[in-house]
C-alpha positions as CSV (number, residue, x, y, z in Angstrom):
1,X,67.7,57.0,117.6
2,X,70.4,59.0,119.8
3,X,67.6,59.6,122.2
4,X,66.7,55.7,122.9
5,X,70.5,55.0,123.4
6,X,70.8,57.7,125.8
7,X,67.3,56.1,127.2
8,X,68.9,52.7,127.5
9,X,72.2,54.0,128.7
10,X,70.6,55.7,131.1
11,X,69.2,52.2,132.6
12,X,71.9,50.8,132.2
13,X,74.3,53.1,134.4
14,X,71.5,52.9,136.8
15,X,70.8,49.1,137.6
16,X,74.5,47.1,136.2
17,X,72.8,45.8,133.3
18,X,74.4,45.4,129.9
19,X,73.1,47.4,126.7
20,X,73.3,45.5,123.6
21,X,72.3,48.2,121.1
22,X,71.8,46.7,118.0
23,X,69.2,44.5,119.5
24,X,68.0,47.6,121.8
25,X,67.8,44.8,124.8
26,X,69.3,45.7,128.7
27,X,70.8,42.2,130.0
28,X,72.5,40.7,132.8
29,X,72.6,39.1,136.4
30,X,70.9,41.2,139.0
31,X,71.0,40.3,142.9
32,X,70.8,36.3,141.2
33,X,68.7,37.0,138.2
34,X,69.2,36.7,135.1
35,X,67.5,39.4,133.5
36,X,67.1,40.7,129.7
37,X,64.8,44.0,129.3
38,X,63.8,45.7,125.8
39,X,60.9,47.6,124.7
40,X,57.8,46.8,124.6
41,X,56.9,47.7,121.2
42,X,59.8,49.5,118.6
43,X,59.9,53.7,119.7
44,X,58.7,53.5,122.9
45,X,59.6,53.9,126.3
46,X,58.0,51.4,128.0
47,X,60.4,48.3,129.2
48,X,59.4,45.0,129.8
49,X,61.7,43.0,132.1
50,X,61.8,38.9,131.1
51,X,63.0,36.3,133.3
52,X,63.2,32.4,133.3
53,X,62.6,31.3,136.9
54,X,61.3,28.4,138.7
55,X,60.5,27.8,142.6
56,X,61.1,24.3,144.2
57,X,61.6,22.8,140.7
58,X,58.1,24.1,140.1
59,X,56.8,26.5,137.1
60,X,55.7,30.4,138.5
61,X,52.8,31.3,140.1
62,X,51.2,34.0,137.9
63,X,48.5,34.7,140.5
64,X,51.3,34.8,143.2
65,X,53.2,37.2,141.0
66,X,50.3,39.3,140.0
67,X,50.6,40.9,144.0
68,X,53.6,42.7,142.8
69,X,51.5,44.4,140.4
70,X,49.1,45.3,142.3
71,X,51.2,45.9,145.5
72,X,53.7,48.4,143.7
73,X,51.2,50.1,140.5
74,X,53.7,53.5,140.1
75,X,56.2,51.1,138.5
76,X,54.6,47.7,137.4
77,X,51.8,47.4,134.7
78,X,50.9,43.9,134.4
79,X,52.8,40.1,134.5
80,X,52.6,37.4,132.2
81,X,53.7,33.9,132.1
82,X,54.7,31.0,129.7
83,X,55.9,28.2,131.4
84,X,59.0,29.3,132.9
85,X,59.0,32.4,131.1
86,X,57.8,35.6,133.0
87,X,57.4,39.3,131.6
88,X,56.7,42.0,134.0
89,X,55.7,45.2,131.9
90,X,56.7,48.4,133.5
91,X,55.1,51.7,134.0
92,X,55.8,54.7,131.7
93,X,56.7,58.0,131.8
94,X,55.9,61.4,129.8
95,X,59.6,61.7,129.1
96,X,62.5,59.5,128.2
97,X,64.4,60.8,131.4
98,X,61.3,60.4,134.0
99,X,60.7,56.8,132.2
100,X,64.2,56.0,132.7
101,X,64.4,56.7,136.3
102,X,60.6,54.6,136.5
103,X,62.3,51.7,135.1
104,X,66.0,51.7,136.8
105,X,63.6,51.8,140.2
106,X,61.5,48.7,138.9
107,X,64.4,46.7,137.8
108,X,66.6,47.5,141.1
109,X,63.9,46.2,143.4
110,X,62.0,43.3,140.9
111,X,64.9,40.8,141.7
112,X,64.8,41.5,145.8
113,X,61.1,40.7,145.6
114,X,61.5,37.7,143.3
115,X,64.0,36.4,145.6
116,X,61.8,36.7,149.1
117,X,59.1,35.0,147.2
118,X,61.6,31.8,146.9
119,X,62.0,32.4,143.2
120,X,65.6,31.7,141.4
121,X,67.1,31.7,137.7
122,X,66.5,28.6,135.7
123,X,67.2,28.3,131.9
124,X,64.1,28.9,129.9
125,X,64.6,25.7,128.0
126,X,65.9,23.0,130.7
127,X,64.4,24.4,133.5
128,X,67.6,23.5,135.6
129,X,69.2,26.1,137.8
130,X,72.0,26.5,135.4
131,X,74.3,29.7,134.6
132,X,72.6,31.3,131.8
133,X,73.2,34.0,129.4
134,X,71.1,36.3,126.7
135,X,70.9,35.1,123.4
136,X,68.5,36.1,120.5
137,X,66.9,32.8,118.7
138,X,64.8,33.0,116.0
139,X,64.2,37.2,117.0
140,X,63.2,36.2,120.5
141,X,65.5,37.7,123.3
142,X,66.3,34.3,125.7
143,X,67.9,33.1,128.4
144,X,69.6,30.0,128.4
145,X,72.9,27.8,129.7
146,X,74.9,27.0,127.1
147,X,74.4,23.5,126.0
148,X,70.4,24.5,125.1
149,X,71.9,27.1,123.3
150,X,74.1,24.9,121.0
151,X,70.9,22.5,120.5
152,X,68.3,25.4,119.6
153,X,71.2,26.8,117.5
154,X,71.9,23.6,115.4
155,X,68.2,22.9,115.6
156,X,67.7,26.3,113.8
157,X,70.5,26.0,111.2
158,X,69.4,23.0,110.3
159,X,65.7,24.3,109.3
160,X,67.6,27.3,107.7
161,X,69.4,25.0,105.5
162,X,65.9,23.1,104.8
163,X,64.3,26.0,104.1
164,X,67.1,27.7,101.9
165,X,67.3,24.5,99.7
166,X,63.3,24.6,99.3
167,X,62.3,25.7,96.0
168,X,60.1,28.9,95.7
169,X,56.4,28.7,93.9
170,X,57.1,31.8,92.2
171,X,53.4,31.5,90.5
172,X,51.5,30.1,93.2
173,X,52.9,32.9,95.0
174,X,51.5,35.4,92.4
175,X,47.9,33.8,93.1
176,X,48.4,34.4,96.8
177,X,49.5,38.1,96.2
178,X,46.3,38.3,94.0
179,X,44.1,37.2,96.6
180,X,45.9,39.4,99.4
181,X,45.1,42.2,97.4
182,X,41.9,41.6,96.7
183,X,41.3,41.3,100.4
184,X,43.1,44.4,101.4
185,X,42.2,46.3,98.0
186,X,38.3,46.1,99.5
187,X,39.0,47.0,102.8
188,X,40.8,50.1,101.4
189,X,38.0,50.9,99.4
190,X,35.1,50.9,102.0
191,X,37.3,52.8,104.0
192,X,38.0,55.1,101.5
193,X,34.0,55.3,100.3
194,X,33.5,57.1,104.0
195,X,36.5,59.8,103.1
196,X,39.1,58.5,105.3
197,X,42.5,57.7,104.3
198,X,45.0,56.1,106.6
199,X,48.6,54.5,106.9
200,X,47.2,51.5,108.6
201,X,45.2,50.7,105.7
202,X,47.9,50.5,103.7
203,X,49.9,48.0,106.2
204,X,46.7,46.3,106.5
205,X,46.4,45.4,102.1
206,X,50.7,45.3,102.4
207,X,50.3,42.2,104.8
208,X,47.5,40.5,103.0
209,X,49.5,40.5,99.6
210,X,52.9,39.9,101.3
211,X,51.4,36.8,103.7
212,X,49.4,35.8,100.9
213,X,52.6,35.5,98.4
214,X,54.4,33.4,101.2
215,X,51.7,31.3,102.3
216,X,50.9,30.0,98.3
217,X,54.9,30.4,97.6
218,X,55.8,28.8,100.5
219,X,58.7,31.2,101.4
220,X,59.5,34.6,101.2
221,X,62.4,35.9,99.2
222,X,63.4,39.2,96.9
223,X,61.7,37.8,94.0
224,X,58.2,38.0,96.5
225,X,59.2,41.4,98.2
226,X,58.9,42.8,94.4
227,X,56.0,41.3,93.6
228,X,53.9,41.9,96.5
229,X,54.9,45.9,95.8
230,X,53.9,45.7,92.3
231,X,50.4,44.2,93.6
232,X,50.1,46.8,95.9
233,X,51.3,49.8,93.4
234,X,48.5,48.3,91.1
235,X,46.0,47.6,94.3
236,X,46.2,51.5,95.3
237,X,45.5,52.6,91.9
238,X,42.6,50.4,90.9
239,X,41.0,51.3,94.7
240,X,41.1,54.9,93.3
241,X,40.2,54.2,89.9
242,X,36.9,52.2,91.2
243,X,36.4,55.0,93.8
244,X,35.6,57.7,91.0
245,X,33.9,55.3,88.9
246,X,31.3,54.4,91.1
247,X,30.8,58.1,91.7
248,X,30.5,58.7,88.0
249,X,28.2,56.0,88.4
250,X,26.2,57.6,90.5
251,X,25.5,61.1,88.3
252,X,22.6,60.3,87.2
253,X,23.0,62.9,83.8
254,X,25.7,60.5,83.0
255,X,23.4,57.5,82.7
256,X,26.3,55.0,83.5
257,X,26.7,51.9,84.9
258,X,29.4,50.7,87.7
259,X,31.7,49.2,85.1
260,X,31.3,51.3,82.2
261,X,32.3,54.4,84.4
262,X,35.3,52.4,85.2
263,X,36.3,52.3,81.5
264,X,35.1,55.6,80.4
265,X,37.1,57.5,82.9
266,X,40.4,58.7,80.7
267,X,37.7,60.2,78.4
268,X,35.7,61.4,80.6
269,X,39.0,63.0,81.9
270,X,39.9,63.9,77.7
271,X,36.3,66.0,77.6
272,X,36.8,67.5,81.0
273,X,34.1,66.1,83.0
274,X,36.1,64.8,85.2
275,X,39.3,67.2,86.4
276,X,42.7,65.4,85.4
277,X,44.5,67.8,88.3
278,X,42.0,66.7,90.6
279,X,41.8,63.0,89.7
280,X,45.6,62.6,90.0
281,X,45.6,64.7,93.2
282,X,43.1,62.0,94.8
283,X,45.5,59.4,93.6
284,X,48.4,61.0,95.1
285,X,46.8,61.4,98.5
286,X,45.5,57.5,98.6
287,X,49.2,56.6,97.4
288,X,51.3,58.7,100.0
289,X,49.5,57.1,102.6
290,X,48.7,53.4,101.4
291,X,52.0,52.8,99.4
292,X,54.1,53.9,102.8
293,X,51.9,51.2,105.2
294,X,52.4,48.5,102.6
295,X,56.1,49.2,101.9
296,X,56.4,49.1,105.3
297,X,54.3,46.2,106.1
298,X,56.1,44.3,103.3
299,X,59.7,45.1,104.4
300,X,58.8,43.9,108.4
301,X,57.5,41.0,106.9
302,X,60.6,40.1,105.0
303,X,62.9,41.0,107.6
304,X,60.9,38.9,110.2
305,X,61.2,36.1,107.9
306,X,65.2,36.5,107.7
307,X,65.0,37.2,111.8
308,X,63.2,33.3,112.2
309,X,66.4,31.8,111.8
310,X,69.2,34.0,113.0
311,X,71.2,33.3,116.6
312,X,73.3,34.7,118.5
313,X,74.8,36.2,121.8
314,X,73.5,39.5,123.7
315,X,76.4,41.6,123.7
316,X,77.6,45.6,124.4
317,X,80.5,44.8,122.0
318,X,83.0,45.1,124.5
C-alpha cells in the first residue's frame, strides 16, 4: 500500500495533478484539460489517463486519436472512446519508479497534443465547454460541471432510496445461490478431476452463487453475503466429497457405484480403506484455495453493489 502512494505521489509531484488516495485516482486541469488518472486494474502500475473532450461541438475521433498511439508507443498503449469519454492507457514499467517517470512523461505531453489536434474539455454529461471537476458516481471516476453533478447525484439518491425500501426475496435468493453453486460446484470439479486446483476457481463458483442470490433476491444485502458463503463452504466440500467418491467408484475390488461411494465414504474411512489424514488433507488443499476466491469474489460483489450508488468529490483532503 505505502508503495502505490509513494507511486501516485510520485505522479503527482511530477505533472500538478491532485492525488485523491482513498480512491487511488490523479486529478486535475492540465495545459486546459481536465484530467483524472487511476489504475488500470487494483495493484498495478499501469495508469490510464480519462478525459471528456469534444472538437467543434463534435464527439472524438478515435481513428484520429489512435495516431498518438501509434506515433509515441514508449509511453501510450492503446485509446478508447465512449462518446465524449476518452481513455488513453499508458505504458508500463518493471518498477514503480521507472513506471512513474513513464507516466509523469505521458501525462505532461497528452494535453499539448490534444490541444494541437483542436480538442478541448467538455463535461462528460452536457457536452458543453463548462468548468468541470472529478467526482466518483456510482464507482465511476467522472468529470463533470456542477449542475450535471447535482442531477446524477439526486438521480442516484433517489434509486438508492428505491432500492433500500425494496424488500429482499430472502428464499428466492436461496434458489439462486443453489443454482450458482451448482454451476460453479461443476466447473470446480472437472477442474479438479485433471489435478489442478486454483484461486480463480474459487472466484469463479463465489460469483455464480453471489450473482445468482442477487439476481433471484433481487438485491444484495448481509443476509445474502452469509448465505452465499455457507453455499460455497458446503459447494467446496461436496466437490471433494464427489471427487473421492467417483474414484472409489472406479476400484473395481470395491464393486461400487457413483452414488453409493458417495455415501459409504465415512466407513470406508472407519475401516481404513480410505486414509482419514489424507482425505482431510485433500479437503484442506481444495478449501485454502476455493474458500479464499469465493470469499473474495463475494465481498467485491457486495461492495460493488454498495459502490452503485455512492457520490462524491475527488479530493487530496486538503
Amino acid at each position: 500500500m505505502a508503495k502505490f502512494n509513494e507511486f501516485f505521489e510520485k505522479v503527482a509531484g511530477g505533472t500538478g495533478l491532485r492525488y485523491d488516495p482513498n480512491n487511488k485516482t490523479l486529478f486535475g486541469m492540465r495545459f486546459g484539460f481536465y484530467l483524472v488518472v487511476n489504475q488500470v486494474q487494483s495493484g498495478s502500475y499501469q495508469l490510464k489517463v480519462m478525459i471528456s473532450m469534444a472538437k467543434n461541438g463534435l464527439m472524438p475521433n478515435l481513428a484520429e486519436l489512435r495516431s498518438i498511439v501509434k506515433q509515441d508507443k514508449a509511453h501510450f498503449y492503446s485509446v478508447n472512446a465512449t462518446g465524449l469519454n476518452v481513455t488513453f492507457t499508458l505504458k508500463s514499467a518493471n518498477t514503480w519508479k521507472k513506471a512513474a517517470d513513464k507516466a509523469t512523461e505521458a501525462i505532461n505531453q497528452l494535453p499539448q497534443i490534444l490541444s494541437n489536434m483542436g480538442y478541448g474539455t467538455v463535461c462528460s454529461a452536457c457536452g458543453q465547454p463548462k468548468e468541470v471537476d472529478g467526482y466518483v458516481i456510482g464507482g465511476a471516476m467522472v468529470s463533470l460541471c456542477p449542475d450535471c453533478f447535482m442531477r446524477k447525484s439526486t438521480d442516484l439518491n433517489y434509486e438508492a432510496q428505491r432500492q433500500d425500501a425494496k424488500p429482499e426475496n430472502i428464499p428466492a435468493g436461496i434458489v439462486g445461490a443453489f443454482l450458482g453453486a451448482i454451476l460453479g460446484g461443476a466447473a470446480i470439479f472437472a477442474i479438479l478431476r485433471l489435478g489442478r486446483v486454483s484461486f480463480i476457481l474459487g472466484i469463479l463458483m463465489g460469483f455464480c452463487i453471489v450473482t445468482g442470490y442477487s439476481k433471484l433476491a433481487g438485491k444484495m444485502s448481509k443476509t445474502g453475503v452469509t448465505v452465499s458463503i455457507i453455499f460455497a463452504v458446503i459447494t467446496t466440500f461436496l466437490v471433494n466429497h464427489f471427487d473421492w467418491a467417483l474414484d472409489v467408484a472406479k476400484t473395481e475390488r470395491l464393486r461400487m457405484t457413483f452414488w453409493d461411494a458417495v455415501r459409504y465414504i465415512p466407513n470406508l474411512m472407519r475401516v481404513g480403506v480410505i486414509e482419514q489424514k489424507t482425505y482431510l488433507l485433500t479437503f484442506g488443499q481444495i478449501a485454502l484455495y476455493n474458500l479464499i476466491g469465493a470469499i473474495i469474489a463475494i465481498a467485491s460483489a457486495y461492495s460493488s453493489d454498495k459502490k452503485k450508488f455512492t457520490t462524491g468529490r475527488l479530493t487530496d483532503g486538503r
